[in-house]
N, C-alpha and C positions, 0 to 999 in steps of 0.2 A: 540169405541166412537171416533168420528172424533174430528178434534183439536181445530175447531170451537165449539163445545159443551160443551169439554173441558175447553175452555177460560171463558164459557158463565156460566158453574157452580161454576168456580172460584171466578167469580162477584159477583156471590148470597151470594156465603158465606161470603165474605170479605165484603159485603155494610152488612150483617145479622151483623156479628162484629162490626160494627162501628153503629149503629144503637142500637145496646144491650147496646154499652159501653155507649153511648148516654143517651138511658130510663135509665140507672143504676144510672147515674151520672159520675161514672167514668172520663168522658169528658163533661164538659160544652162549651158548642159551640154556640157562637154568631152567628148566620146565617150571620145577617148584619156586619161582619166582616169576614167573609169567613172560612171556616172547617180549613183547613192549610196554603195556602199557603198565600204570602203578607204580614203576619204578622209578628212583633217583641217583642220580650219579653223585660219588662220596670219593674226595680224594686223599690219599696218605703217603707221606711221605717217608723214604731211608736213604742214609747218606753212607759214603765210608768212604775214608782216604788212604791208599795205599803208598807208603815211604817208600822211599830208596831202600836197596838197589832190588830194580824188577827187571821182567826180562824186557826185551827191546821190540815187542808185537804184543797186541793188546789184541781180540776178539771178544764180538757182542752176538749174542746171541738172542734173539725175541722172537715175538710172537705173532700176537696182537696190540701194535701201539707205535710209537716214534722212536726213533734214537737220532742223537745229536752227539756229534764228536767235536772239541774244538782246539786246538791245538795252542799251548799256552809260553810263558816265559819260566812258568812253576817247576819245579825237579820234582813233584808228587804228579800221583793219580786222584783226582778228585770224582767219585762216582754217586749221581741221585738216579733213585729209582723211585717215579711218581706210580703208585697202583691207583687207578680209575676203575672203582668197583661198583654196580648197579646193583641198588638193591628196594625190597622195600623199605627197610628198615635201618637205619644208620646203626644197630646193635650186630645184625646179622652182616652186616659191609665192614665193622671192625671186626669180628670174629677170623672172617677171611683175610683184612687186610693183616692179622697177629699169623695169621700163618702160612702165607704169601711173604717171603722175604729174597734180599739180593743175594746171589753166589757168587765168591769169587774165588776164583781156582789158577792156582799158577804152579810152574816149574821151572825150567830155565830159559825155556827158548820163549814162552808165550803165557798169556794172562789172558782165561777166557773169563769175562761177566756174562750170567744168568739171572735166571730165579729157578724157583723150585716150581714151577708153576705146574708140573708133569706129575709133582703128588698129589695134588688137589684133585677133588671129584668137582666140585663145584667151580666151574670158569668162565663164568660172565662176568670177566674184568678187561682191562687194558693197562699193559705196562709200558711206561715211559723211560727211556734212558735220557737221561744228559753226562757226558764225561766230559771232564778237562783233563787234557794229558799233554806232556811236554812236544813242542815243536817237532815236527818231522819224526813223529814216532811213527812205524806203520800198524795199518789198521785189518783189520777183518770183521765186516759187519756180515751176519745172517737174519734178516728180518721176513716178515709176511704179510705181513698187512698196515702201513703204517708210513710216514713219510721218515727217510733219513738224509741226515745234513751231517755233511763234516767241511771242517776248514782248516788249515796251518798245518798239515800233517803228511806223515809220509806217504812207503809206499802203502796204496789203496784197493781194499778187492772188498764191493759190497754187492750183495744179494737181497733184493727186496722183491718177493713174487708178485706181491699186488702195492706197489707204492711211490708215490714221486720221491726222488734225490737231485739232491742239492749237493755239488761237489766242488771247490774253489780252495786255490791256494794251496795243491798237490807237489810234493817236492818230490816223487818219487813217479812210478808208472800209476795208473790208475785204470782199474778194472769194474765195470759195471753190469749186472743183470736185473731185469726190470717189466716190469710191464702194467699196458692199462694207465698209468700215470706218467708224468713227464721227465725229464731228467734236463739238469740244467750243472752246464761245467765251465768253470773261467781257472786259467791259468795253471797248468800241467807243466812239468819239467820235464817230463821223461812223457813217455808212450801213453796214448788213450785207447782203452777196448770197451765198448759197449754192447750188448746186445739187451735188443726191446723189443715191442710189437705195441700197437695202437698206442699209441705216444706222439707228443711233440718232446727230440730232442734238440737242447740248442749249444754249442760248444765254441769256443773260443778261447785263445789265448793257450791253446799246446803246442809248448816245444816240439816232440818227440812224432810219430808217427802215429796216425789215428785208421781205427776200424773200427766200423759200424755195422752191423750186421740188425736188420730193422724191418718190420713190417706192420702194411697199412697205417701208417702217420706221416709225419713230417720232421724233415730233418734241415738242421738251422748251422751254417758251417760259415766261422768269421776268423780272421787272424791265426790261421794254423801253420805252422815255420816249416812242416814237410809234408810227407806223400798222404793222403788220404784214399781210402779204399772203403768203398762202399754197394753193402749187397741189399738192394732195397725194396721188394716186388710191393706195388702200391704205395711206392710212399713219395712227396714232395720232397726236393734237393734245392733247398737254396744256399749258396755258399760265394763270400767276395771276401776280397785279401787273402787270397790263399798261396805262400809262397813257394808250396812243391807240388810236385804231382796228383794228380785227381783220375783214382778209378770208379768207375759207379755201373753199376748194375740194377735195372728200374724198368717199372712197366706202369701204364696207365697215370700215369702223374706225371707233372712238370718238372723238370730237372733246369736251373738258373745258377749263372755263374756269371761272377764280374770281379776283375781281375786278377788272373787263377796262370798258370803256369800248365805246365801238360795235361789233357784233359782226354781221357777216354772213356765213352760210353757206350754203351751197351745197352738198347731201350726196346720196348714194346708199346706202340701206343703212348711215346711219351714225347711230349714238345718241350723242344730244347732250347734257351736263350744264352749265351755267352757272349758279354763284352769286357773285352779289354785280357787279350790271353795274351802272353809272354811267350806259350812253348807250343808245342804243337794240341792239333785236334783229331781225332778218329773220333767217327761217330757208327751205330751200325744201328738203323733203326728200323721202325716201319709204323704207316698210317700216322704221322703225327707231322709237324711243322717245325720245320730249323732255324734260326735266325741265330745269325755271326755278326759278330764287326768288331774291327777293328784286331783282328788275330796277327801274329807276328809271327809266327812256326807253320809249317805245314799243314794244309787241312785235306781229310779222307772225309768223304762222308757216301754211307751204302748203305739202301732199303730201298721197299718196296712202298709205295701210295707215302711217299717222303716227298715234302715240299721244303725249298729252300731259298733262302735270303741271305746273302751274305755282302758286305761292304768294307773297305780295308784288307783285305787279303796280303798282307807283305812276306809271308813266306816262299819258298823256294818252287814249291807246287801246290796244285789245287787237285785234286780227285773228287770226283762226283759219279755214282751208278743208280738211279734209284727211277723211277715210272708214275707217269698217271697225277703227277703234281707238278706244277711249274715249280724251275728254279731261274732264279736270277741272282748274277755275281754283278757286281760294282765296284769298282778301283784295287782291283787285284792285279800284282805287279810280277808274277812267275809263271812258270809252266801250270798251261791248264790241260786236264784230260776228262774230257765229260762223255756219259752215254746216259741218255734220256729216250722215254718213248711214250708215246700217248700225253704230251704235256707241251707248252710251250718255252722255252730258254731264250734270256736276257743276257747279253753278256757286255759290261761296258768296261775293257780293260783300261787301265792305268797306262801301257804302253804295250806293244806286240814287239819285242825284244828275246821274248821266250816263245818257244814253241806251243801252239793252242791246236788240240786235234775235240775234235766234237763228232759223237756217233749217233745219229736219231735215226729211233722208228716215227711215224706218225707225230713226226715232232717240228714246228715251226721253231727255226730260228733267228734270232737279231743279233746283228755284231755292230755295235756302236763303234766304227774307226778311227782310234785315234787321229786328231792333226799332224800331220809330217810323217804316219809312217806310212811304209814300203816295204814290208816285207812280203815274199812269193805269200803269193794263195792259191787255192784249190778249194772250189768248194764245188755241188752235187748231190741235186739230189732227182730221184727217180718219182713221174707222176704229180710233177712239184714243179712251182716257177723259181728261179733268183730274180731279186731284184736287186740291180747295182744304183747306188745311190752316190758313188763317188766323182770328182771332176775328170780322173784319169781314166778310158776309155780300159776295158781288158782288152787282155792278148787273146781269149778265146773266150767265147760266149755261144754254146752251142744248144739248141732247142727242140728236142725232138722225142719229149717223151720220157728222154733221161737229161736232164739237163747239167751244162757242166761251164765252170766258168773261172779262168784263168786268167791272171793279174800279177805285174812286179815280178817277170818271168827272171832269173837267171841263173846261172850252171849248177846251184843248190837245189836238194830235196824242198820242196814247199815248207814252210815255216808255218802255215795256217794252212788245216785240214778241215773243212765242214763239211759234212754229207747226211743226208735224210731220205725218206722213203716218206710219197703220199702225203707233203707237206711241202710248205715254202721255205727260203733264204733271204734273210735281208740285211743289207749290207748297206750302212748308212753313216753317212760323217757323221762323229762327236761335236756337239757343240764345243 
């Protein structure tokens, strides 16, 4: 493509851009004052305080601009409205700032703020909210384009299509929609609900129960006192001090947790890190890489081209199904039940006290024997050698093709089950 054609598709898509943001609203463009250039930005002010007695919910309604809520010790409504008007001329930017003004509308139940900004022909401006309103009032912000912040106030439900929020010091549930910009929340008393897309969200410090419903960004999870639930396709999941449950649903990004309570995920393509879990794990993934340690609850983990690493296992059992990646466990102290194939398994238990069964295709295994134990074994596999590495001689060691090799015989079912196909066994004292 020659450089001229180059230039020429550049043009289509940047006038496509500025023409979408145009029909969107996004940008309000006076023609008869020119797209950019020529022009100056002119700001003007109006104030108004609303007395006692009003209703008990306030809503804001904007456009293009900010709003700001902040929650006071005052018994009034205090509201500014900044108009940022572009123009050439500071005589034509007062004209429209004398007829751009604040509405406020109330009845019993709710107090909506506006402007009239829907009668104007003319709206290449920006309007700004700042309110101070008494502690733990609840809110309803509707915004479009523009960053909102609130703090000290109650219950919460704000809508910003294109804009970052800032939300902290919520006494009530708090409800978020958002996008394109980031959202950042500390310290919720009741419930959190977010939904976003290309964003970094980051949240911390909610009482109540949290959902995140999120795509292609990243999501940032500290200090949350219960269950969190999260539907995330492309997005990053990192979250530690989390003291209830953790759902997560994710694909192609990393999912990281450190000191988290029950944890189930759900991945594609996503590599998972978890240290320090309290409750149990289920993991269900594929093509990505596991890494545990130090879990204290039960762990499942099942996919396909799934590699794993895991160390500390103190739960009750261990479940493992997945192919085509090494896994290896390390000082895990319960029932294990593994089926592996085309990969090789590490297994250094903590003690053989619990029943350990192991199912391989094409799968080499290692069993690091604890010191002092004895319990029955059976292990097997077809096309495949054992190698006995211990002081105590088997009861049976037979070679012929299908090999089989029996150890610590007595009137019990075998306690340890290994067997593979087209691959080896080795069996060797722990240090």
């Amino acid at each position: 493509m020659r450089a001229r054609e180059v230039f020429l598709l550049i043009l289509i898509i940047a006038v496509g851009v500025v023409f979408t943001h145009i029909h969107t609203g996004k940008w309000d463009v006076d023609w008869e004052e020119g797209l950019f250039f020529g022009t100056e930005e002119f700001t003007y002010t109006e104030n108004e305080v609303v007395p006692l007695p009003f209703p008990p919910e306030i809503q804001v309604i904007n456009r293009n601009g900010s709003i700001e809520v902040q929650g006071t010790t005052e018994d009034n409504i205090r509201i500014r409205l900044d108009k940022r008007i572009r123009r050439r001329q500071e005589e034509t930017a007062r004209e429209i700032a004398d007829a751009l003004h604040l509405v406020v509308e109330q009845d019993n139940q709710i107090i909506t703020v506006s402007t009239n900004r829907e009668e104007l022909q003319r709206r290449n401006f920006q309007t700004d909210f700042t309110l101070f309103v008494p502690e733990n009032m609840d809110i309803r912000i509707k915004n479009r384009y523009g960053r909102v912040k609130v703090s000290k106030v109650g219950e919460t439900d704000i809508i910003n299509r294109n804009g970052e929020v800032l939300a902290w010091d919520i006494s009530g549930n708090l409800i978020i929609e958002n996008s394109y910009e980031d959202v950042s929340v500390e310290n919720v008393m009741l419930d959190c609900q977010i939904g976003s897309r290309q964003s970094t969200i980051s949240l911390s410090g909610v009482k109540g129960t949290t959902l995140v419903v999120h795509r292609y960004g990243r999501l940032e999870l500290d200090g949350l006192a219960k269950a969190v639930i999260v539907d995330g396709p492309h997005i990053q999941v990192y979250g530690k001090n989390l003291a209830g449950s953790v759902d997560v649903d994710s694909s192609y990004e990393r999912i990281e947790f450190e000191d988290v309570g029950d944890v189930r995920i759900r991945g594609d393509n996503s590599p998972v890190s978890i240290t320090g879990g309290r409750g149990s794990v289920d993991i269900q993934n594929r093509y990505a890489r596991i890494d545990l340690e130090n879990i204290r609850g039960d762990v499942e983990v099942t996919g396909r081209d799934l590699g794993l690493w895991a160390r500390g296992l103190t739960g009750d059992k261990v479940m493992v199904n997945t192919s085509y990646r090494d896994v290896e466990l390390e000082g895990f102290t319960g029932e294990a039940e593994i089926t592996l194939s085309n990969a090789d398994l590490t297994l250094r238990p903590v003690s053989l006290a619990h029943p350990l069964e192991v199912k391989g295709e094409y799968c080499d295994i290692t069993l690091f024997w604890p010191s002092g134990a004895s319990p029955s074994l059976e292990a097997q596999t077809k096309n495949g050698d054992i190698h006995w590495g211990l002081p105590d001689e088997p009861a049976v060691n037979v070679t012929n093709g299908h090999s089989i090799l029996k150890a610590f015989l007595n009137d019990q079912p075998p306690l340890i089950l290994l067997s593979t196909t087209y691959a080896d066994i080795h069996i060797k004292q722990q240090d």
